[in-house]
N, C-alpha and C positions, 0 to 999 in steps of 0.2 A: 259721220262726225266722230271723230278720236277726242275722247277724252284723258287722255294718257297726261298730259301736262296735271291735272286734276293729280295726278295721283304722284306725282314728283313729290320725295321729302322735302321738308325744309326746316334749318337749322338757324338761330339765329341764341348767341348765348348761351344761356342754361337749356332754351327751348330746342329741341329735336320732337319735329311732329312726322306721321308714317306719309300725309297727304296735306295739301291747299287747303280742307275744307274745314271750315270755320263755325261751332253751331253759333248762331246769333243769340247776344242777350234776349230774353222776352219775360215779360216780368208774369210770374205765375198767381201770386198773394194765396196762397195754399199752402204756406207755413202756418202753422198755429202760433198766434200771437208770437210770432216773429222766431219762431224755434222751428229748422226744414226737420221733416220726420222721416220716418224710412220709405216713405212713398214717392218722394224726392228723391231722395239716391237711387231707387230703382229706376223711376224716370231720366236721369243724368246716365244711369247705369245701362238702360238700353241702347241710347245712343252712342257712347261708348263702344259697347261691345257689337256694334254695328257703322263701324270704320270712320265715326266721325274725326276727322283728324286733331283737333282740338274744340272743347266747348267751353265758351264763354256764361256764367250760370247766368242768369236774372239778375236785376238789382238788389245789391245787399248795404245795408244802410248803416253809417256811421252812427258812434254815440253823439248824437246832439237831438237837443231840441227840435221838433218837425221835422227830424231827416226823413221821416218816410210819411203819402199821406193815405195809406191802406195799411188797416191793424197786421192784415197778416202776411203784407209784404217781409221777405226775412231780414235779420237783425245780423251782423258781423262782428258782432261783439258780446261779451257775458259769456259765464262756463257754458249752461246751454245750449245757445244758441250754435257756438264754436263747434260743442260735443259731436251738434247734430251736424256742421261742414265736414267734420272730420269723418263720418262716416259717410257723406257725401262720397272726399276725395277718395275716399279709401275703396269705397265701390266703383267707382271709374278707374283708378286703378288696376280694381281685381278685374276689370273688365277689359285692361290693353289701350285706357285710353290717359288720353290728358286734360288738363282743366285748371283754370282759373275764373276766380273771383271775379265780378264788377263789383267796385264799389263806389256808393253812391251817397249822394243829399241831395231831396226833391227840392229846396227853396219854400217857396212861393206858390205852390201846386197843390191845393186843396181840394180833395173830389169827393170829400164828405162832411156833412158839418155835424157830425158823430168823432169824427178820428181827424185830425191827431188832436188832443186836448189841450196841445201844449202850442203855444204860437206857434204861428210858420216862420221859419230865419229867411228871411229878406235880404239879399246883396244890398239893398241901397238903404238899409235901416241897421244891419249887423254893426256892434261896436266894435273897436279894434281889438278887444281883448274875446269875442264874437270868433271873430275869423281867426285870432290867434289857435285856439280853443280846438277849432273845427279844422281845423290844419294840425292841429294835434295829432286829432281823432282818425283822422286820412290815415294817418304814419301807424297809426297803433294798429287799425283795421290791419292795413298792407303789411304789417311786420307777423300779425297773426296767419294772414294768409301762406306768406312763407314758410312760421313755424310749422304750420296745417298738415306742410306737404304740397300744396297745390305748385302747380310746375312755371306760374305767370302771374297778374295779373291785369285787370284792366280799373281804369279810373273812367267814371260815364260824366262826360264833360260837352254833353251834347244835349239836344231837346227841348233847349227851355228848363232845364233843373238847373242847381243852384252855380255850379261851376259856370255854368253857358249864360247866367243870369247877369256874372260877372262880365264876362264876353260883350254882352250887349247893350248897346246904349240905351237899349229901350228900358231896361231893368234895370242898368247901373246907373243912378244920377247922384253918386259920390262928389263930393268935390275933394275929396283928401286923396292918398296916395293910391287908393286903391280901385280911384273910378278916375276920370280922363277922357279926353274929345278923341282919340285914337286907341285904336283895336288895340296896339301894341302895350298902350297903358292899362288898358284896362283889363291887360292878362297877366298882371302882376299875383294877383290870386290865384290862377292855375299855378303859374310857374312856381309859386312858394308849394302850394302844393305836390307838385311834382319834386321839387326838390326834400321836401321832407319825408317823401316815402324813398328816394333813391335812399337818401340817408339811413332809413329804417330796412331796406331789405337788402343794400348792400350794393356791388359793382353788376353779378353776374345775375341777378334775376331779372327778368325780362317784364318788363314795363308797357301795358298797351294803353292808348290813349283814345278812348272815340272821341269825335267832334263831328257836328254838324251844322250846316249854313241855315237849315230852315228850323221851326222854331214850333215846338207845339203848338204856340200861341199866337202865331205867323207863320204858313206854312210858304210862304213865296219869300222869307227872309234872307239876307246874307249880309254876314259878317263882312268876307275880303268879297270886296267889288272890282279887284284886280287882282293879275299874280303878285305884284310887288305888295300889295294891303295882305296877301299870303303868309310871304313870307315874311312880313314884321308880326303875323299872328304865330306861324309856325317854328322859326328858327330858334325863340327863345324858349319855345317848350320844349324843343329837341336838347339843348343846350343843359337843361334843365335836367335832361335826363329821361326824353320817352326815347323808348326803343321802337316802339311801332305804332302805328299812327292806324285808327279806324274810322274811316270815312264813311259816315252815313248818308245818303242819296236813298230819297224814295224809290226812284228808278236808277238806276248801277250806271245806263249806255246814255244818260245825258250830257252833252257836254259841262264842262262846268265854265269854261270863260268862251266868247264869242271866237272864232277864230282857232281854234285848236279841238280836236275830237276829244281830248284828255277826260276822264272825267275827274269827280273831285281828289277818288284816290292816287291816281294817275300822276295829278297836278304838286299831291304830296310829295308822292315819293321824288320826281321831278323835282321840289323844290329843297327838300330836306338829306334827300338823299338815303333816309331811310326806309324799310321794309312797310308795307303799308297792306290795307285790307280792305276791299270793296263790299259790298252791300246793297242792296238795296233792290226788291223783288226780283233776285234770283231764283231761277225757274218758274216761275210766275208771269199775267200776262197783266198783273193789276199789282198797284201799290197797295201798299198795308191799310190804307184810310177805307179800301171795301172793306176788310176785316172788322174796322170800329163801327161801321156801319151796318155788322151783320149779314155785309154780301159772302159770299165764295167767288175764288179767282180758279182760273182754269192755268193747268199746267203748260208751259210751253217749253221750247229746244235750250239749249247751251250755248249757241252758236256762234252768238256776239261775245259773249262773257267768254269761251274760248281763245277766239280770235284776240282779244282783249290780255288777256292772260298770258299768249304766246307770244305777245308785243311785250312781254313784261311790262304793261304797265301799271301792274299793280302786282303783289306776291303771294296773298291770300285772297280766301273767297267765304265770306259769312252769308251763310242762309238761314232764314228763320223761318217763316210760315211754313215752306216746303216739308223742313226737320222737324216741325211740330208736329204736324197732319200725319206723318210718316215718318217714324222714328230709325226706319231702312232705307233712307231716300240714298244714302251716300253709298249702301252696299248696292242699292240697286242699279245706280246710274257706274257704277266701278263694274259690273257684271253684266253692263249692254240692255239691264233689264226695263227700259224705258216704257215698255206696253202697261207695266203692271204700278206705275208711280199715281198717285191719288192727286185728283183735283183738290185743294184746300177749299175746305168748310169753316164757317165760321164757329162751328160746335165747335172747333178745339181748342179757342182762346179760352174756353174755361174748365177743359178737361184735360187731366194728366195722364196720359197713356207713353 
């Protein structure tokens, strides 16, 4: 099997990457009260300088109220916090690679009743000066990212956090302009979001978007229950101003509508016309929900994700477990060296190597 498409540049605006592969967000919370340290850069910085073609960091959380709901998840904002991205980006840099920011608000997502102290912001309870506010904060993060140096970034608009909160009728039961009996309405909140960081970083930096169908909190959910219910989700985010669209799928090779192989990235790019990013247990034979469970997944081939790839139906490729467990996954599989790639343990959702 050639993996040679794997390692095609690709250029899209400001972003020139050396290869496809993508590290996946994965949230670490091994910042100290919310400031990454030099153990973090070093970690960003191995992967890096071991051919990842772009890395997406962890969730980094805007100034509001219960943006984040782990103390030591990191903060995107204050000198600190900042000081310490900036030596992030600087060491992925010195490393030969590239990176961008996720940034984030968890909503509604309380997973300790120690932290956050501060309410949780609620899509279907935020006032309008609420979401004013936090749509600020979006622009201020993403305008810092830019100044940073970072080469992208991404907005996490997926999962059950608070953008996706908006997304979902199950969490939106707005009745003012911000909520709606259609997907299309009720993505008024991303769209202003996205359009206030175009506005804050400008024409040519590069804007990535994750979305996903299923839902922390529903794992069998979806949004577009058709292509058409798609593209009244997707067309006005594009409009808005993403330039790349990240598809999250627990599994990459599902289809995502009956009747067409496409999956969800697939069906993006197909609908939007834009550059798009697959995901979801690459090189793995299990989705991520072993890992919460404390199982280990066993490594498997490339074979479909190839094929996949070569069909262009999608232009990037995020991996996360794999790039965890093995922070040389991407120089190994670029140098044939498949024997020597590690099964994923579940020890390493909490250790930084």
């Amino acid at each position: 099997m050639s993996t040679s498409s794997l390692f095609k540049p690709f250029q899209y605006k400001n972003l020139q990457l050396k290869n496809r592969i993508v590290m996946a967000p994965m949230t670490r919370a091994q910042s100290d009260n919310g400031v990454p340290t030099q153990k973090i850069a070093d970690y960003y910085g191995r992967r890096a300088a071991s051919e990842v073609g772009l890395i997406l960091s962890e969730g980094t959380v805007i100034n509001r109220p219960g943006s984040k709901n782990l103390q030591n998840i990191p903060d995107f904002y204050g000198n600190e916090a900042l000081n310490g991205w900036k030596n992030v980006i600087d060491t992925v840099h010195q490393n030969g690679g590239k990176m961008g920011p996720q940034i984030w608000h968890v909503g509604d997502t309380r997973m300790s009743e120690d932290y956050p102290l501060l309410p949780m912001e609620k899509a279907s309870t935020m006032t309008i000066e609420d979401i004013q506010n936090t749509i600020a904060q979006f622009a201020a993060s993403a305008k810092s990212a830019k100044d940073l140096g970072f080469d992208c970034l991404e907005i996490h608009g997926a999962h059950g956090y608070l953008i996706d909160q908006f997304f979902w009728e199950v969490t939106n039961t707005r009745t003012d302009e911000y909520g709606g009996k259609t997907l299309k309405e009720r993505s008024k909140f991303a769209v202003e979001v996205v359009k206030a960081i175009r506005a804050a970083v400008g024409e040519d930096f590069t804007i990535i978007l994750r979305l996903s169908q299923w839902k922390q909190q529903d794992y069998k959910s979806k949004l577009a229950l058709t292509p058409n219910e798609m593209e009244d989700w997707l067309l006005p985010l594009k409009e808005a101003g993403v330039d790349i669209f990240h598809c999250s799928q627990r599994r990459f090779w599902e289809p995502e509508f009956e009747g067409s192989d496409l999956n969800f990235a697939g069906w993006a790019k197909k609908i939007t016309g834009q550059p798009t990013i697959t995901v979801g247990s690459v090189g793995l034979n299990g989705d991520f929900l072993n890992a919460f469970a404390g199982q280990g997944t066993e490594k498997t081939d490339l074979t479909e994700l190839i094929k996949r790839l070569d069909n262009e139906e999608f232009d990037l490729v995020a991996v996360g477990r794999a790039i965890l467990q093995d922070y040389q996954w991407v120089q190994k599989i670029k140098e044939g060296n498949t024997e020597s790639l590690l099964d994923f343990s579940a020890e390493s959702m909490s250790v930084l190597f």
